[in-house]
C-alpha positions in Angstrom: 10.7 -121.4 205.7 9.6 -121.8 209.7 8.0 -118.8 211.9 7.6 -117.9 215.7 7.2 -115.3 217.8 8.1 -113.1 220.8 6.2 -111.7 223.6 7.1 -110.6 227.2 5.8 -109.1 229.8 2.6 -109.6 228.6 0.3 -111.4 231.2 -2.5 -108.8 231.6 -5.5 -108.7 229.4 -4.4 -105.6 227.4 -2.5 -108.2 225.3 -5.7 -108.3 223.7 -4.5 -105.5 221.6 -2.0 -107.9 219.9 -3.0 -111.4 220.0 -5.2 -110.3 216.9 -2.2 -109.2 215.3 -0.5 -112.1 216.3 -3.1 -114.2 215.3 -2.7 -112.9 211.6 0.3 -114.8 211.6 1.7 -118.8 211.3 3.8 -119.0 214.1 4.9 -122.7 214.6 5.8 -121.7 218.2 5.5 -118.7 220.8 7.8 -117.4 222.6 7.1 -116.2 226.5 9.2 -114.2 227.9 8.2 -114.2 231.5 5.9 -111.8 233.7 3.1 -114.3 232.3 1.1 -113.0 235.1 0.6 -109.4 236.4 0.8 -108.1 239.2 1.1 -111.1 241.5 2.5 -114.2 239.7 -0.5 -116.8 240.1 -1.5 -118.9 243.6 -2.3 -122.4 241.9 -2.4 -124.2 238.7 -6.4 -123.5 238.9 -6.0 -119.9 239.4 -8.4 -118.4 237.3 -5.9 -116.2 235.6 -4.2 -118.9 233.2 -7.6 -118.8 231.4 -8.6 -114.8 231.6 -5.1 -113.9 230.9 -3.7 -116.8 228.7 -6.1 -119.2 227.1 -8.7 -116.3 226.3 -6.7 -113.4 225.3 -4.6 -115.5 223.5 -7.4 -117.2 221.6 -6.7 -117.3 217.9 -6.5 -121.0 216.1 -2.9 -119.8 214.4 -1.5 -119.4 218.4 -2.9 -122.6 219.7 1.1 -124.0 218.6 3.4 -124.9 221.7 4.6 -121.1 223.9 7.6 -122.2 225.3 7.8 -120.1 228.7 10.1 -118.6 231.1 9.7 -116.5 234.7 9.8 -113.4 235.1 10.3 -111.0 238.4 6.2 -111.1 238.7 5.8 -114.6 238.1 8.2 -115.2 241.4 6.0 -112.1 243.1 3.9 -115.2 243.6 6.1 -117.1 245.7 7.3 -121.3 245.3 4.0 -121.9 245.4 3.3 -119.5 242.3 6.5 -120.9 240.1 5.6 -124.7 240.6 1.9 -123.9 239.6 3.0 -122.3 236.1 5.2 -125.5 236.2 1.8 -127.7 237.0 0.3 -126.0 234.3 2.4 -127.8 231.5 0.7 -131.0 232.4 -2.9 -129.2 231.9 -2.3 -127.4 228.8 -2.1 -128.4 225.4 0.3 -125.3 224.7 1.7 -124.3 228.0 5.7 -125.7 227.7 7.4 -124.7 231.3 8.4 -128.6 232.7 11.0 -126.7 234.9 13.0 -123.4 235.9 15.5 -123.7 233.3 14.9 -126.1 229.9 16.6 -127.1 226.6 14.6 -128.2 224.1 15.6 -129.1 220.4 12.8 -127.9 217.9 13.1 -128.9 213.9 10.8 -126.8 212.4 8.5 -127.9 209.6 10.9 -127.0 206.6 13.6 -128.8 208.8 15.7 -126.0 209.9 17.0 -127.2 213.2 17.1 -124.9 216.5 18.2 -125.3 220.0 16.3 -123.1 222.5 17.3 -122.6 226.1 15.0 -121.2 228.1 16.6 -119.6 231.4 15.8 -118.7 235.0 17.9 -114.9 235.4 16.0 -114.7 238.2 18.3 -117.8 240.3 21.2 -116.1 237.9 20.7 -112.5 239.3 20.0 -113.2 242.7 16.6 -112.3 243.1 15.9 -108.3 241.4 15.6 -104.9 242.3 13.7 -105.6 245.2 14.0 -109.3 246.4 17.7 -111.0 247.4 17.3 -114.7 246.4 20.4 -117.1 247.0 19.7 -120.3 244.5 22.1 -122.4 246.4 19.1 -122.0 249.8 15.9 -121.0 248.3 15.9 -118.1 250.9 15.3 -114.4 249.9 14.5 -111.2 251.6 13.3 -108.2 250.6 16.9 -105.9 249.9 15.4 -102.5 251.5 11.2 -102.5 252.8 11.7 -98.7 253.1 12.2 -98.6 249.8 9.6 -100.4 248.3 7.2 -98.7 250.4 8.6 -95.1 249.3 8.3 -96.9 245.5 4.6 -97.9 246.5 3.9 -94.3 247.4 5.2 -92.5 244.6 3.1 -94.9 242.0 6.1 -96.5 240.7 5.1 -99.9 242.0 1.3 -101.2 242.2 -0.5 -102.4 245.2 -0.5 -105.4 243.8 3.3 -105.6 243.7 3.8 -104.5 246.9 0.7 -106.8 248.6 3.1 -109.9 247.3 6.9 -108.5 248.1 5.3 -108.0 251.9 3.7 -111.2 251.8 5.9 -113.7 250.0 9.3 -112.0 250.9 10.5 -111.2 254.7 12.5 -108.0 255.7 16.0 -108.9 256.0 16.9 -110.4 259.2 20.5 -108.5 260.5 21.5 -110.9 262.5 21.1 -113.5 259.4 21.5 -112.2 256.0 20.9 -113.8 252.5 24.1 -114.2 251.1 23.5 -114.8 247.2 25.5 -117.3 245.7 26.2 -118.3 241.6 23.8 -120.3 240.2 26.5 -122.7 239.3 24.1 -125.6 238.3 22.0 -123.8 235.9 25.5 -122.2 234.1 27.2 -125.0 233.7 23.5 -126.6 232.1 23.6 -123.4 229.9 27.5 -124.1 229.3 26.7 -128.3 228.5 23.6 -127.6 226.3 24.9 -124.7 224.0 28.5 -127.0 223.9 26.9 -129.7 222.4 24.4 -128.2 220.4 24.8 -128.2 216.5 21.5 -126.1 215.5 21.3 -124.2 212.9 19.9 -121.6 215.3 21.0 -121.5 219.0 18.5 -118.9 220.8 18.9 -118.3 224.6 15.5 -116.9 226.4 15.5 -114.9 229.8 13.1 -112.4 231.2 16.1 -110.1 232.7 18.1 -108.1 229.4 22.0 -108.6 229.7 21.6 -105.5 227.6 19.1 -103.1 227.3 18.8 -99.1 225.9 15.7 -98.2 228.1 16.2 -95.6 230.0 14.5 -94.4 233.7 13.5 -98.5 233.7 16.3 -101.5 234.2 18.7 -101.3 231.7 21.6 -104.1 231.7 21.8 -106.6 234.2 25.5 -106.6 235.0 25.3 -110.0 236.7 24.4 -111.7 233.3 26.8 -109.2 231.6 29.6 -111.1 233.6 28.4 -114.7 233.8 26.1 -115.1 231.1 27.3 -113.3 228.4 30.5 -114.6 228.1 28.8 -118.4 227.4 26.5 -116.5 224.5 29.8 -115.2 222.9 31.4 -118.5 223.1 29.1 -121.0 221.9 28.3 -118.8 218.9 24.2 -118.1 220.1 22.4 -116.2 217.5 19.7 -114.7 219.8 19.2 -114.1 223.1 15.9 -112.9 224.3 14.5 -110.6 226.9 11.6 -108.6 228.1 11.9 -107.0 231.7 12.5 -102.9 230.2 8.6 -102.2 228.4 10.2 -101.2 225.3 10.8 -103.5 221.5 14.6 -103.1 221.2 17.4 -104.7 219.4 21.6 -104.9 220.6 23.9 -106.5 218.6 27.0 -107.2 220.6 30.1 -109.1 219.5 28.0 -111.2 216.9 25.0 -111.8 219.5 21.6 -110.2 218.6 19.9 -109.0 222.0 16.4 -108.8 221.3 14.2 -107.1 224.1 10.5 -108.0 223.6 9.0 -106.7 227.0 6.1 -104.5 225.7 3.5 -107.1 225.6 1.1 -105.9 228.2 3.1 -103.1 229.5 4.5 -99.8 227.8 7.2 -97.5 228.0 8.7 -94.4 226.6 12.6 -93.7 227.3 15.1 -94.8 225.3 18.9 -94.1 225.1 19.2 -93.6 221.4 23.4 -93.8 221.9 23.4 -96.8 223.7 26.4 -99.0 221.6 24.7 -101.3 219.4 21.6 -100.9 219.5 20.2 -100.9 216.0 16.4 -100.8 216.1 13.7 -99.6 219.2 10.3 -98.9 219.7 9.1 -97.4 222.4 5.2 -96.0 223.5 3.2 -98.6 222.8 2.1 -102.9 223.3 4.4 -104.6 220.8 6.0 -108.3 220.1 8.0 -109.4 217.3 7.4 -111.8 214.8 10.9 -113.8 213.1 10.3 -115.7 209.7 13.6 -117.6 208.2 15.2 -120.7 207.2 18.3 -122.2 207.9 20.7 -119.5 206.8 18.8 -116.7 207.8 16.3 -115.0 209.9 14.4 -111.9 209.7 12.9 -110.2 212.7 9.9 -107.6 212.7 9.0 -105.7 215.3 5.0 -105.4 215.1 3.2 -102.7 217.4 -0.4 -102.7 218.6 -2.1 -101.2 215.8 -0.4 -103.6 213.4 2.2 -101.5 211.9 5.9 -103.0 211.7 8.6 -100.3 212.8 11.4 -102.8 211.9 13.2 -105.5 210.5 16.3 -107.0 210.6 17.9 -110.0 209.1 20.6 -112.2 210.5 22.4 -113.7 207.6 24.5 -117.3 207.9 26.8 -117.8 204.8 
C-alpha cells in the first residue's frame, strides 16, 4: 500500500498541534494546500518564515518526504515578489516541490500504484478573490471595493496583517481603467492536456479555492471553478480534487468526484451546512488534516483532528 497526506491553510505556527500527529504517520508525500504563509504571503526566498513556519513546525523525520505545494489567497497577499519566492524556494529545499504556478507531476508510489497529481493556481482561474480582481491574461489586479475591506478590517473579520498587504500590494481600482478579468485559458487547457493523457491509477487535482464547499458564514463554492473547472474533473474521470480555503475538514462527493476540503491546518472554523447535497463527512471546531492510505483500487481517507482523534473515514473503491 502507499500513504500521503493533506494539509491547507496551515502556514502559522499552531500547526504545531498536528505535525506531531502527522508525524505518527508514513506519508510518502504531503500535500499543501496553499495559505503556506499567514497573514502576508512571504517577501523573499530568505524570509525567515519558511524555517519558523515550515521547516521547524514541520520537523518530524516521517514528513521530511517531498510536500507538493499550491497558492493560496495569502500566499498572493504577498505580491509577485512573494509567489516567485515560494517558487525560489524549490531550489533551496530538500522537500519544498512548487517549480511553478500550476504543475503536473506523475508520482509511482513505493508499492507501484501510479498517480497523476495536478497542482493548480484558482487564484489565475477565479480572477483574483473576495477582495483582489486579478486578470491572468495582464498580471494587473486591484482591490474590488477598499471600503469594504477597511469596514472588514474594523469589524475583526480580516487581520491587520491582511489588510497591511491588500493596501500595499493591491491599488484601488482606477475608474477610468478597470481590470477586466479574463479566462485563464492557458492553465485550462494544461489542466484539460494533462488529465487527457493521463492513465494513473489515481488522478487527484489540488487547488486552494473549493469548487464545492458546506461551510457556512466563510466561502463556500467558488462558482467560477464550478463552471470551468469542474466540468474537466467530471470528464477525465479525477478521483479527488482538493481544497482548503473554508477552515473546516469536509468531504463532497459530486457526480463520481470526491471533493475533499482540508483547510483547517492552522486556522479553525465552526459553521457547517449539514444539508448541503453531497456532503458525506465534516469536521468543524478545531486544527485538522487528513491522512489517505490505499493501493491501486482503492483509497481510504481519515480525517484526523488536533488531539489525534479520527472523526472519519471514507473509502473510494475501483473495481
Amino acid at each position: 500500500s502507499f500513504s500521503f497526506l493533506s494539509i491547507g491553510d496551515w502556514g502559522d505556527k499552531g500547526a504545531k498541534k498536528l505535525s506531531q500527529h502527522m508525524g505518527s504517520y508514513s506519508p510518502e508525500f504531503v500535500l499543501a494546500i496553499g495559505d503556506n504563509f499567514y497573514d502576508k504571503g512571504v517577501s523573499g526566498v530568505d524570509d525567515p518564515q519558511f524555517k519558523e513556519k515550515f521547516e521547524d513546525t514541520f520537523a518530524e523525520d516521517a514528513l521530511q518526504v517531498p510536500w507538493y505545494v499550491c497558492a493560496g489567497n495569502h500566499d498572493y497577499y504577498g505580491g509577485n515578489t512573494g509567489i516567485q519566492a515560494e517558487m525560489d524556494y524549490t531550489q533551496k529545499s530538500d522537500r519544498w516541490y512548487y517549480p511553478s504556478l500550476y504543475y503536473s507531476k506523475d508520482v509511482t508510489a513505493a508499492d507501484g500504484t501510479s498517480i497523476t497529481l495536478l497542482s493548480i493556481d484558482t487564484w489565475r482561474l477565479n480572477g483574483g478573490d473576495t477582495f483582489v480582481k486579478f486578470d491572468p491574461a495582464t498580471n494587473r489586479s486591484a482591490l474590488r471595493n477598499l471600503t469594504d475591506v477597511l469596514i472588514k478590517h474594523e469589524a475583526g473579520v480580516i487581520t491587520n496583517g491582511t489588510v497591511h498587504q491588500l493596501l500595499k500590494h493591491f491599488p484601488e481600482e482606477d475608474p477610468s481603467d478597470r481590470v477586466e478579468v479574463s479566462s485563464d485559458s492557458d492553465q485550462l487547457q494544461f489542466i484539460e492536456k494533462a488529465l487527457s493523457k493521463s492513465t494513473a491509477d489515481w488522478k487527484i487535482v489540488m487547488g486552494h479555492f473549493p469548487v464545492h464547499s458546506a461551510s457556512r458564514f466563510e466561502h463556500g463554492d467558488t462558482p467560477s471553478l464550478v463552471k470551468s473547472l469542474e466540468p474537466l474533473l467530471e470528464k477525465y474521470n479525477v478521483d479527488m480534487y482538493f481544497n482548503g480555503h473554508d477552515h473546516i475538514l469536509q468531504h463532497i462527493v459530486k457526480n463520481g468526484v470526491s471533493y475533499f476540503g482540508s483547510g483547517a491546518g492552522a486556522r479553525e472554523h465552526n459553521g457547517v451546512n449539514k444539508g448541503y447535497k453531497g456532503l458525506k463527512g465534516y469536521m468543524e471546531g478545531k486544527y485538522g488534516f487528513m491522512a489517505h492510505k490505499g493501493n491501486k483500487t482503492s483509497l481510504k481517507t481519515t480525517f484526523v483532528n488536533e488531539d489525534g482523534s479520527k472523526t472519519y473515514t471514507y473509502t473510494i473503491n475501483k473495481e
